[in-house]
N, C-alpha and C positions, 0 to 999 in steps of 0.2 A: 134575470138580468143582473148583470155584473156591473158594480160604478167604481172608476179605479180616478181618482183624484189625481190630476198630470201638475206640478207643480210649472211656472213660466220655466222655469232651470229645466227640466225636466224635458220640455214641451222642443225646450232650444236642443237640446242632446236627441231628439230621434234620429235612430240609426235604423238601415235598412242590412241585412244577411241572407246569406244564402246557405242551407243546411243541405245535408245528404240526410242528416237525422231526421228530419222535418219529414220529408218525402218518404224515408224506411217506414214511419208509423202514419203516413197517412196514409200510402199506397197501402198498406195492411188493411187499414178499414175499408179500401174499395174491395179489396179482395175478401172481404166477410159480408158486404153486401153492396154486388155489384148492379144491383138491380137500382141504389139510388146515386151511383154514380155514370149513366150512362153512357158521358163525353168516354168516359175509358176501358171499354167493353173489348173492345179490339184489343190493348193489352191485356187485360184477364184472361183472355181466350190464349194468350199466346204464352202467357207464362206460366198459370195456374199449375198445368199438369204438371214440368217438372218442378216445381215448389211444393206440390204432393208427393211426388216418389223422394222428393230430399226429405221431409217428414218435418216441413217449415210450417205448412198451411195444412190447413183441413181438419179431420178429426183425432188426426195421430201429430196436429203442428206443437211445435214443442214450445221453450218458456217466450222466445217474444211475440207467438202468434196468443199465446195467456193474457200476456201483459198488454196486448192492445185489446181493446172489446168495442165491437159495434158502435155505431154513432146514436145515442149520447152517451155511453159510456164514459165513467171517469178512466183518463188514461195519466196514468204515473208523472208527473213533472221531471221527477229524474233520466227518464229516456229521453230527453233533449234538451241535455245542459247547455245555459245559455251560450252561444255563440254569435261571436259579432264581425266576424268578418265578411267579405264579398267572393273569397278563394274559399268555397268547400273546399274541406280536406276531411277524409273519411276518418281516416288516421285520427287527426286531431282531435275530430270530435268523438270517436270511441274509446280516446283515451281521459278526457275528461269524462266521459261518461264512466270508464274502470275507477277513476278518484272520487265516485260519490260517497261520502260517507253514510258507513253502515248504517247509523240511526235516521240519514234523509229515506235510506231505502227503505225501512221499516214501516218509520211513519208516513209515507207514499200509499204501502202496502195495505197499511191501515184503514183507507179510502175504502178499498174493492170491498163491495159489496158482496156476501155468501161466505160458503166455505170455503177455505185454500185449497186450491188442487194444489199436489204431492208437489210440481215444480215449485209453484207460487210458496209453497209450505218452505221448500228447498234453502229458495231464494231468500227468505225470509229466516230463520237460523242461521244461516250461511250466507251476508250478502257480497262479499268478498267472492268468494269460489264461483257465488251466482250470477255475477257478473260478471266473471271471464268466461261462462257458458255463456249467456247472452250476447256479449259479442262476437264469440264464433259463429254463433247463427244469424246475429247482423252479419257477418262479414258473406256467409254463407249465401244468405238473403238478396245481398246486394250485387254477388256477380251472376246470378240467374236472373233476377229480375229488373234489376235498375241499371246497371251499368253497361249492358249492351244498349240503352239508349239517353244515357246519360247525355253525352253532346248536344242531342235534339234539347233534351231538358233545361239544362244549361246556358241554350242561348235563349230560351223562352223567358228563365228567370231572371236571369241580367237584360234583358232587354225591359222587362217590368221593370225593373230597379229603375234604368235609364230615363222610364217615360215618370214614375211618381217623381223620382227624385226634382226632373225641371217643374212638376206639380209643385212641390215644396218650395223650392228657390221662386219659383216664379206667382203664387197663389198665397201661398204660406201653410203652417200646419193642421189650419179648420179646416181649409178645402181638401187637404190630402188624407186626412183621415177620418170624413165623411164622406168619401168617395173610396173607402178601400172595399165595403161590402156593405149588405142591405140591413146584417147585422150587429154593424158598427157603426156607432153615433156619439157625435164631441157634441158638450154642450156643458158653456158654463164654468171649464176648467175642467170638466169630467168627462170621461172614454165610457161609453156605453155600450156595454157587452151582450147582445141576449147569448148565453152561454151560461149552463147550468152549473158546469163543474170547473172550478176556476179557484186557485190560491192567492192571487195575484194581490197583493195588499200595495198601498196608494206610494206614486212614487213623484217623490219629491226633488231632495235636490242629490241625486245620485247619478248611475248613470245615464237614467233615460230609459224609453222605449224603445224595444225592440222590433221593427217588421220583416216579417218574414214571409216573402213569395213564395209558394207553392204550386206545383202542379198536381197534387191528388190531393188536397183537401178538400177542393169544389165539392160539392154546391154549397159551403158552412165555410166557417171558419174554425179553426180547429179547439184553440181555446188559448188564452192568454196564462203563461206560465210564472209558477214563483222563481224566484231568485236573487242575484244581485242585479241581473239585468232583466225584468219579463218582456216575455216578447208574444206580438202575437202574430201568427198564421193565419195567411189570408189566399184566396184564389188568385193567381198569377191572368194578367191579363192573355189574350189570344190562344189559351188552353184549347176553347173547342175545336180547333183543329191540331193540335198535336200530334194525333194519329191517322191523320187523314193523307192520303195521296192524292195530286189531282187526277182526275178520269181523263185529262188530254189537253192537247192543246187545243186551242179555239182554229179552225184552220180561217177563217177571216182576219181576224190577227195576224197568224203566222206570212199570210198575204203582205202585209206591208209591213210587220217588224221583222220580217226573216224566223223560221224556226227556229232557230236556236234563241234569239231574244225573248219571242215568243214563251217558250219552254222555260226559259228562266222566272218570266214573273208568274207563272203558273205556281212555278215550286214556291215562291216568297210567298209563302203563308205567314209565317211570323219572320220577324228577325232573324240573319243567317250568314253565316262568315262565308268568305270565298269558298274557303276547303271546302266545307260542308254541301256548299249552293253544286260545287262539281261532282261530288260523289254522286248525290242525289238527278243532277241533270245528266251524268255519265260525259261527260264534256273535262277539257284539262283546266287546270285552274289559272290557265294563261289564256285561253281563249273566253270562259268565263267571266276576269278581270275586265278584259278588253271588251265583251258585251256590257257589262254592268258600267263603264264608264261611259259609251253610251246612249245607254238607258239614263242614267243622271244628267247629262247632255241634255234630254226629251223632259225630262222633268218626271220621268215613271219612278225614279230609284232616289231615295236617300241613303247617304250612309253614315255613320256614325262608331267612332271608335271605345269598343270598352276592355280597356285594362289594352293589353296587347292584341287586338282582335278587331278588324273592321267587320261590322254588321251592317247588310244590305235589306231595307225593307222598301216594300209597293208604295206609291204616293197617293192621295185620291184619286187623280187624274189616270195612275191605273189601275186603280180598283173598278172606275168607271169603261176603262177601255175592256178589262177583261168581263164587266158583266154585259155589257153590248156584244162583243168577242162572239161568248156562247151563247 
């Protein structure tokens, strides 16, 4: 168990981000053991292979499949310098991760448990050189395996953001951060971590806490990081369905809300922009629009705008029609 001491300053400073880095190293750990990440089985199946012929994953995966190791493994604080924005930018964050200085990467290095294999050895004399490998194989990483479905991700994350953030405005900061996971617990002025491997020393009157939505760190949290900002990774709400398509529409539904309505709230699994809602329904984003207002009309649809982006999610009232539905 981790106790990180939140000063009131502190407590008033939580900030919520959304990382590409966050997801590059947790998505690794599903791929080293997809057996305890179930919900994303369907992506491992679909990427795994070519992330072996690129020589990323598996037993020929090169320095950042090293650099992450199975869950509980200690995993490097410097592969996700802090960042606090709500715009990933991959960029951005591999290039602060290029400015880690040499001696944070050493003593990172210091942590891992065993002998260095040759890369980790590499990296570790070299962390300059070793770190502009590292991010060719992040970058490599990222467009085989995350970034064809990035958008899907994307609106998943910002929509968590959306729903703790009125948590916090509206609850205050015990109820949202006793409510982010089973193993995280406020109490007292203290963040209760069960989490083995953890730098994170007590933060006061600086910038504050970091939280960071994830879609592959489920079923854990990832672990609360050092720096000037720690942050910590947590499960993004409405993840179990991320990879899920629905199997049809209900045709008793489709009976009185018309097919195409129909078909829409089948797809609103999680939060989803117009574009995205018409790709996926195969419909134009002008007949779309015009079903989804509506649907808001009936009371099925809410929407809500984040950053430049309207998000369309199910209400209860359809959540209840499509489980009668089918």
């Amino acid at each position: 168990m981790v106790a990180i001491s939140l000063s009131a300053g502190a407590v008033a400073r939580i900030r919520f981000a959304v990382s590409c880095l966050w997801e590059v190293v947790a998505s690794i750990r599903v791929l080293r053991d997809p057996g305890d990440h179930a919900v994303h089985l369907r992506w491992v199946r679909r990427v795994r292979a070519p992330l072996v012929d690129a020589g990323l994953v598996g037993p020929n995966g090169g320095l950042l499949w090293q650099l992450v190791p199975a869950s509980p493994g200690y995993l490097a604080d410097f592969l996700t310098p802090p960042h606090t924005s709500l715009t990933p930018d991959l960029a951005t964050e591999l290039a602060a991760l290029h400015d880690t200085p040499p001696a944070t990467v050493r003593a990172h290095l210091d942590l891992y448990p065993g002998e260095r294999t040759p890369a980790l050895a590499a990296l570790y004399a070299d962390p300059q050189a070793g770190l502009g490998r590292l991010i060719d194989e992040i970058e490599a990483y990222w467009r085989i395996a995350l970034a064809p479905h990035w958008p899907r991700l994307r609106l998943l994350l910002d929509a968590d953001v959306t729903a703790r953030a009125r948590v916090l405005a509206e609850d205050g900061a015990a109820v949202l951060l006793n409510d982010l996971h089973q193993q995280v617990r406020w109490e007292d002025d203290t963040l209760l971590v069960a989490q083995r491997h953890c730098l994170a020393p007590n933060v006061t009157d600086g910038p504050g806490l970091v939280l960071v939505p994830s879609v592959f760190v489920w079923p854990s949290v990832l672990s609360v990081s050092a720096g000037d900002a720690p942050q910590l990774a947590y499960p993004a709400r409405g993840l179990g369905t991320v990879w899920e398509r629905p199997n049809g529409v209900p045709q008793a539904l489709a009976a009185v809300l018309g097919r195409g309505r129909a078909r829409l709230l089948t797809e609103l699994t999680s939060p989803v922009s117009t574009t995205e809602l018409a790709r996926r329904s195969e419909m134009s984003p002008a007949g779309v629009s015009q079903h989804l207002t509506a649907l808001r009309a009936a009371g099925l649809v809410v929407t809500h705008r984040r950053g430049r982006t309207l998000l369309s999610a199910r209400t209860d009232l359809a959540e209840a029609l499509l489980s009668a539905g089918g």
